[in-house]
C-alpha positions, 0 to 999 in steps of 0.5 A: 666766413660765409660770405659770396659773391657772384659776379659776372664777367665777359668770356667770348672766347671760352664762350666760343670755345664752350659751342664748338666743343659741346657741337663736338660731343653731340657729333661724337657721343652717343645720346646718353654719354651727352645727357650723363656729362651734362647732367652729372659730371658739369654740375658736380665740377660746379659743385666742388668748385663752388665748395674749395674742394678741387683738390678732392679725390672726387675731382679725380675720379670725375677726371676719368670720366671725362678722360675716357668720354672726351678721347674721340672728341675732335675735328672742325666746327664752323661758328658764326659770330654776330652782334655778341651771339655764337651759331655754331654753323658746321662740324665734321669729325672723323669719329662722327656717329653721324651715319647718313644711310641710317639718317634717311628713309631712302629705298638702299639706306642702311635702316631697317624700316621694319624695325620702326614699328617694334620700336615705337611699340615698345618705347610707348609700352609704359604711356600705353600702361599709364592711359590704360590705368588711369581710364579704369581708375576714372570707372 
């Protein structure tokens, strides 16, 4: 018929659930795995969902990305809760990306801090491009 109706209801544990598990993932995946699911793949579910076509062979193939991104996925999270508002406070998992001796700039870490310079050099290669173009558009 057309017609919709969006309506707002109270979910304060899949609220919860939802931090906890997205403290998860940011502990678990790597950067572009996070930026992909979060992108893409929630708002095409939110897509079929809003469209009836759940049942899609879309769907499925949306499943196996997340069947494959969600198998390390696990462990603890600490969450404050207070006055209607959820912190998540803490989390640890066995299958952690977090590396302390790559996190600090410490003399025995694990990072090479050589490596720093080359990095940035070539991250800013396409701002340094982009400043170095416009400057002689402006001559």
């Amino acid at each position: 018929m057309g017609i919709k109706s969006r309506e707002t209801y109270e979910c304060p544990a899949a609220t919860i659930l939802f931090a906890a598990h997205k403290a998860l993932e940011e502990l678990t995946l790597d950067r572009e795995m996070v930026r992909y699911k979060e992108e893409k793949i929630s708002h095409e579910y939110s897509r079929l969902v809003y469209y009836g076509l759940w049942f899609s062979p879309l769907r499925e193939a949306l499943d196996a990305f997340v069947e494959v991104s969600q198998k390390n996925v696990t462990g603890t999270v600490r969450v404050k809760l207070y006055k209607g508002t959820c912190s998540v406070v803490g989390a640890k998992s066995p299958y952690s990306l977090y590396d302390q001796a790559m996190a600090t700039y410490e003399a025995g870490d694990m990072f090479d801090h050589s490596s720093a310079k080359g990095f940035i050099e070539l991250w800013g290669l396409p701002l340094k491009i982009r400043a170095a173009k416009e400057k002689s558009m402006k001559k």
